[in-house]
LOFILO-497690 format. One line per 8 residues: their letters; for each residue x, y, z of N, C-alpha, C. Coordinates in steps of 0.2 Angstrom, whole numbers. Atoms other than C-alpha are relative to their C-alpha. Layout:
N
A = X Y Z X Y Z X Y Z  ... $
//
This chain:
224
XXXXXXXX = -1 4 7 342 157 405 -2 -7 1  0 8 -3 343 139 415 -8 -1 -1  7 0 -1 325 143 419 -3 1 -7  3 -1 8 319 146 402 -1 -5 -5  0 4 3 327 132 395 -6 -7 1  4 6 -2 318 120 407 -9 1 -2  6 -2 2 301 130 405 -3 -2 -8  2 0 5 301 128 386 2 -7 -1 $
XXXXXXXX = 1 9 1 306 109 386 -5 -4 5  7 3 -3 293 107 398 -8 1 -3  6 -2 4 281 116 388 -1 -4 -3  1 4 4 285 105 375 -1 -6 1  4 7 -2 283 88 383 -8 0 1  5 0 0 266 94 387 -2 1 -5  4 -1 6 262 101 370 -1 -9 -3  0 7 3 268 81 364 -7 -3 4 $
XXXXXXXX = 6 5 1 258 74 375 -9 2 1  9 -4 3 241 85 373 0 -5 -9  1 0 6 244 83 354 0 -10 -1  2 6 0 247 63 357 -6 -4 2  7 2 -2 230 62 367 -4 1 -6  6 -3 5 220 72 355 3 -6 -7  0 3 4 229 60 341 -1 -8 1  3 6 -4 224 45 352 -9 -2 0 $
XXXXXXXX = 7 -2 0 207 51 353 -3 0 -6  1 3 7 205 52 337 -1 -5 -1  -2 5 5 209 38 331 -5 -5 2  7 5 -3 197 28 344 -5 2 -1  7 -2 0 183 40 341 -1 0 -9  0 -2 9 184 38 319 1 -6 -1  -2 7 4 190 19 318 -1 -5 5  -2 5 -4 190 2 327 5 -4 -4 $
XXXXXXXX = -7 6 2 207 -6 324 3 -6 4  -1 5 -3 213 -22 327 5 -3 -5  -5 4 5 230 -34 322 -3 -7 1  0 6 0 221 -49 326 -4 -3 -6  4 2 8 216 -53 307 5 -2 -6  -4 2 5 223 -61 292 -3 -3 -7  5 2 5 221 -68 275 -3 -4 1  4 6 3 208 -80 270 -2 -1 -4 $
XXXXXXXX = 7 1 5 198 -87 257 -5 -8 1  5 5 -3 185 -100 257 2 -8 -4  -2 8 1 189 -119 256 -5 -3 -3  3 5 2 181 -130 244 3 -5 -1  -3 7 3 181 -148 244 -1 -5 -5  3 4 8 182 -158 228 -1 -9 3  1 7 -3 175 -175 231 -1 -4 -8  1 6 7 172 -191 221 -6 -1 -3 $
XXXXXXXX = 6 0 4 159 -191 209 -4 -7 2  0 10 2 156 -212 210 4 -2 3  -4 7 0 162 -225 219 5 -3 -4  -4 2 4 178 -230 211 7 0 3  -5 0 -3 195 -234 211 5 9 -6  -3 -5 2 207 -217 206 6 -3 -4  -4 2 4 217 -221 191 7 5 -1  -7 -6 -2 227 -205 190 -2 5 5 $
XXXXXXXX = -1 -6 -3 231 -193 203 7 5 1  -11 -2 -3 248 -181 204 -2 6 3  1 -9 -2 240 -165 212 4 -1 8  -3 1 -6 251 -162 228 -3 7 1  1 -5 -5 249 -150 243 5 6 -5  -2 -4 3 252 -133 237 1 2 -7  -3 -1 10 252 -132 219 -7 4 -2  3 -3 3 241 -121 209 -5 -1 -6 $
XXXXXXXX = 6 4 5 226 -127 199 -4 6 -2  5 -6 4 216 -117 187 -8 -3 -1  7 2 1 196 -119 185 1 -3 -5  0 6 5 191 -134 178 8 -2 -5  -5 4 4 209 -140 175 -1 -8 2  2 9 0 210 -161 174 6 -1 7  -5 2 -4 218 -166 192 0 -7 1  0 8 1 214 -184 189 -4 -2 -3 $
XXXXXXXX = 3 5 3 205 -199 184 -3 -5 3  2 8 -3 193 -211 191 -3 -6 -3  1 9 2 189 -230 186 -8 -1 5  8 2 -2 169 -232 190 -2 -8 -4  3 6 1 164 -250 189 -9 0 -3  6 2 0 147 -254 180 -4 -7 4  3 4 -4 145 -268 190 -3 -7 -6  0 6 4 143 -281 173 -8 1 -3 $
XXXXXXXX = 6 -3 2 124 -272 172 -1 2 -5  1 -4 7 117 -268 155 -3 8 1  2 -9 -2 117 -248 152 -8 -1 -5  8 -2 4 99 -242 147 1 1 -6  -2 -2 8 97 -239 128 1 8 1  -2 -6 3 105 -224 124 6 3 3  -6 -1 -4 118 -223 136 7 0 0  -6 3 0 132 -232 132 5 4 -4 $
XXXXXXXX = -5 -2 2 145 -223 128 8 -3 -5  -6 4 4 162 -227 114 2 -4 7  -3 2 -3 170 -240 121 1 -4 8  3 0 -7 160 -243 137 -3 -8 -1  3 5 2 156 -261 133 0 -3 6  1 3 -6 148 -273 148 7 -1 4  -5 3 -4 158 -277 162 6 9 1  -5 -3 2 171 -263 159 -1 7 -1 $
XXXXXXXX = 3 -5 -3 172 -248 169 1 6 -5  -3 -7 3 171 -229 165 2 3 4  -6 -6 -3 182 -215 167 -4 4 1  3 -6 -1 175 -201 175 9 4 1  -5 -6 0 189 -185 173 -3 4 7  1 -4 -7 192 -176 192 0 6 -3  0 -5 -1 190 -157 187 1 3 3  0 -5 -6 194 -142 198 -5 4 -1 $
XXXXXXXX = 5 -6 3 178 -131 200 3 6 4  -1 -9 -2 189 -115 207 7 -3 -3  -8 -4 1 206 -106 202 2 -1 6  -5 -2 -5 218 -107 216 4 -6 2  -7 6 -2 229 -120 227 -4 -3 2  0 4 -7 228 -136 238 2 0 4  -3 0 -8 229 -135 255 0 -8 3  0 5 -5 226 -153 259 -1 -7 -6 $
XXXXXXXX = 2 7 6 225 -171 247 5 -4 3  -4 6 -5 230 -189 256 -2 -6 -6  2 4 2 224 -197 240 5 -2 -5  -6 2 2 236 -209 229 -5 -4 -5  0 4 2 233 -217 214 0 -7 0  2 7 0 226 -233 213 -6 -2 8  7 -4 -7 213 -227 230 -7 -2 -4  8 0 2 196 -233 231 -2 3 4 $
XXXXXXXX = 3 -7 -4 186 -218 236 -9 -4 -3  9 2 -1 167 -219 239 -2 5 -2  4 -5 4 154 -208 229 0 7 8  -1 -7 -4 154 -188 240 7 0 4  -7 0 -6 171 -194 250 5 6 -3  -7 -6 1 184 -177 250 7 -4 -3  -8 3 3 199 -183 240 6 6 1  -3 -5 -2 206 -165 244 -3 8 0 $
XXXXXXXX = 4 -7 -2 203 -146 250 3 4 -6  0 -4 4 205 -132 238 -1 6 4  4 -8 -2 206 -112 242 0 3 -6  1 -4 5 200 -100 232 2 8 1  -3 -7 -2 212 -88 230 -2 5 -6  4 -6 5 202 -79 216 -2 6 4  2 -6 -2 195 -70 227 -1 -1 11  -5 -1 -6 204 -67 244 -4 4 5 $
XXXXXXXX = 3 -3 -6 198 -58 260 2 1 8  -2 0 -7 203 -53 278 -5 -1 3  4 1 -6 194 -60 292 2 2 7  -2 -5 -5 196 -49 307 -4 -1 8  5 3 -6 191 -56 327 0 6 3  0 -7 -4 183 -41 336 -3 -2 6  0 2 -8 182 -40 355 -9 3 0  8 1 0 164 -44 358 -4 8 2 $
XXXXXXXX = 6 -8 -1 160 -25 367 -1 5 -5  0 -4 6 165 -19 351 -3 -1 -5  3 0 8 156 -26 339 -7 3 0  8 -5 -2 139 -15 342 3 7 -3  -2 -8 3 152 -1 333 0 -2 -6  0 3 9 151 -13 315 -5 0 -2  4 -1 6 140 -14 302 0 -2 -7  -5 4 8 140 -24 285 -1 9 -6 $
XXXXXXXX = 0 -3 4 145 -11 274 4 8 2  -4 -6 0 156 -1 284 6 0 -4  -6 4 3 173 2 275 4 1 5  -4 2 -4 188 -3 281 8 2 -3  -5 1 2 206 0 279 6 -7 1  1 8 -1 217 -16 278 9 2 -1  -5 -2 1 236 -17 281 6 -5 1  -2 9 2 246 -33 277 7 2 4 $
XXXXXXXX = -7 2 -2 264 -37 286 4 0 -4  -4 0 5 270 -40 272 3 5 -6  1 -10 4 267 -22 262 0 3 8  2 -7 -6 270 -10 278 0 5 -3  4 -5 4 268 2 264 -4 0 -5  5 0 5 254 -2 255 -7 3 5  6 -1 -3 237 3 262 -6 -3 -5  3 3 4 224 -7 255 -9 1 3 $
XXXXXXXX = 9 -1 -4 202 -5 256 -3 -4 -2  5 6 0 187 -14 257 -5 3 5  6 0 1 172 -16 265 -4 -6 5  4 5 -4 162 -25 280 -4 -4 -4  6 1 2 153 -37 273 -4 -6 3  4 6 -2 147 -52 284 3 1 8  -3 3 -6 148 -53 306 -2 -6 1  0 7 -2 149 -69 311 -7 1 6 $
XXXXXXXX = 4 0 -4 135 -74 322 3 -7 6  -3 3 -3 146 -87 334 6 5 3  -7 -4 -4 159 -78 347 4 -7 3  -5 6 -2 177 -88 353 6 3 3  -9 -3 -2 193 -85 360 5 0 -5  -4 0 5 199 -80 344 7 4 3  -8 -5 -3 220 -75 351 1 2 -7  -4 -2 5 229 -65 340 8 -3 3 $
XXXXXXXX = -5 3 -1 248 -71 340 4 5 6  -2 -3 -6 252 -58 354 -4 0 6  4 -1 -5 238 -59 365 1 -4 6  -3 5 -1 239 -67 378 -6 -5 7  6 6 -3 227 -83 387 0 -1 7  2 0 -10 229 -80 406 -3 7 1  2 -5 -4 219 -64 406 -6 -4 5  5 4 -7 206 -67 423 -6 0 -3 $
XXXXXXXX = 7 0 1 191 -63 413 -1 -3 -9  0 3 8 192 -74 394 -6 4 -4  1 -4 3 187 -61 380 -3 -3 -7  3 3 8 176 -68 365 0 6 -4  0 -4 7 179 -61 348 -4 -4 -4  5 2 7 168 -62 333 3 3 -5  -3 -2 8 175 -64 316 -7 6 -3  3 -4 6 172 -51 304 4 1 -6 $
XXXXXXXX = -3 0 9 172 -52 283 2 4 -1  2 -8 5 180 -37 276 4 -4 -7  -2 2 4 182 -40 259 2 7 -5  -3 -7 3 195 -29 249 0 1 -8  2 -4 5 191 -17 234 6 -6 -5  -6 6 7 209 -25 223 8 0 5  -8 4 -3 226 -33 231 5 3 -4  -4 -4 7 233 -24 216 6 -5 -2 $
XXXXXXXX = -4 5 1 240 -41 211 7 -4 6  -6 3 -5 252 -42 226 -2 -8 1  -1 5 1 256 -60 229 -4 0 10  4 2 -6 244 -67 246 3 -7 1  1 8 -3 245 -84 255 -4 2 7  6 0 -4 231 -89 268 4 1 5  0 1 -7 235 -84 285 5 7 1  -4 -5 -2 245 -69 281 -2 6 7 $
XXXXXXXX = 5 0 -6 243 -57 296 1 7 -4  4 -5 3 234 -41 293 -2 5 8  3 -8 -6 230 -23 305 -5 1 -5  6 -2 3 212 -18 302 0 8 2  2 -4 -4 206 -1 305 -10 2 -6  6 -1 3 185 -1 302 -1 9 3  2 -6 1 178 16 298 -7 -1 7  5 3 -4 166 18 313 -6 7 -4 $
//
């Protein structure tokens, strides 16, 4: 009976670890997954239209801006120059500058602005960054021998830290043509042979309103 018992609990570790290979095998031969990935979206910079000094500013780090909301105000000097005919503007009388209104040209937050009212900024100079959380995206570093198993347009399954029960989809849509030593946050920078990864876009189907911040971390599995 001693012997019986052992034989079927033996049996059964083999059965486990057959049915672990074969579910091992799988998964590498159907998908390439990777945790080295996270939210993104693309950074615009809003710059100064004109040379001037900044009459209002109050947008700070982090805060939420809507398309084309008013985040300041600039003071452009005409320089005392008479405007061409037809130019001139209410109120705009020699010598005495005009307001240019700062708009936002995307929806989303600041990630960056060192700019203070009463600032004189130079015409293109960044006054702060913006991301565009309208429309959001995982960036996923794949280990360089692997990327020869992508394709723009394969789909992708996408699985956020933050939901470990959500499953979210999407969609290869750009490889990066630069490789790096992109680390994931476990990897680790004394292997003996340094491993270049290339970003890859997958951009997802709907987030279903869940609430994102840039850098969240993310498990991929692309469809091979």
């Amino acid at each position: 009976m001693k012997r019986l018992m052992i034989s079927v609990t033996a049996l059964a570790c083999i059965l486990a670890l057959v049915g672990g290979g074969v579910y091992s095998w799988n998964q590498h031969s159907q998908y390439l997954t990777t945790d080295n990935a996270r939210v993104e979206a693309d950074i615009i910079p809003i710059t100064a239209p004109a040379t001037g000094k900044l009459s209002e500013w109050s947008v700070h780090v982090g805060e939420q801006i809507g398309a084309h909301a008013l985040l300041g105000k600039e003071e452009v000097s005409v320089n005392g120059l008479p405007m061409r005919p037809g130019s001139k503007k209410p109120g705009q009388e020699k010598g005495k500058p005009v307001v240019h209104e700062l708009l936002s040209p995307i929806e989303g937050v600041i990630l960056e602005t060192h700019a203070v009212p009463g600032e004189v900024v130079r015409q293109g100079e960044t006054i702060a960054m913006a991301a565009d959380l309208s429309n959001p995206y995982v960036l996923a570093y794949i280990d360089e021998e692997q990327i020869l198993d992508i394709s723009t347009g394969k789909e992708a399954d996408i699985f956020l830290d933050a939901y470990p029960d959500e499953t979210f989809h999407g969609k290869v849509t750009e490889i990066g043509r630069s490789a790096g030593n992109f680390l994931s946050g476990n990897a680790s920078a004394s292997d003996s042979k340094e491993i270049e990864r290339v970003p890859v876009k997958i951009v997802v189907d709907d987030f279903s309103g869940k609430y994102l911040a840039l850098g969240m971390n993310a498990t991929i599995k692309i469809h091979k």
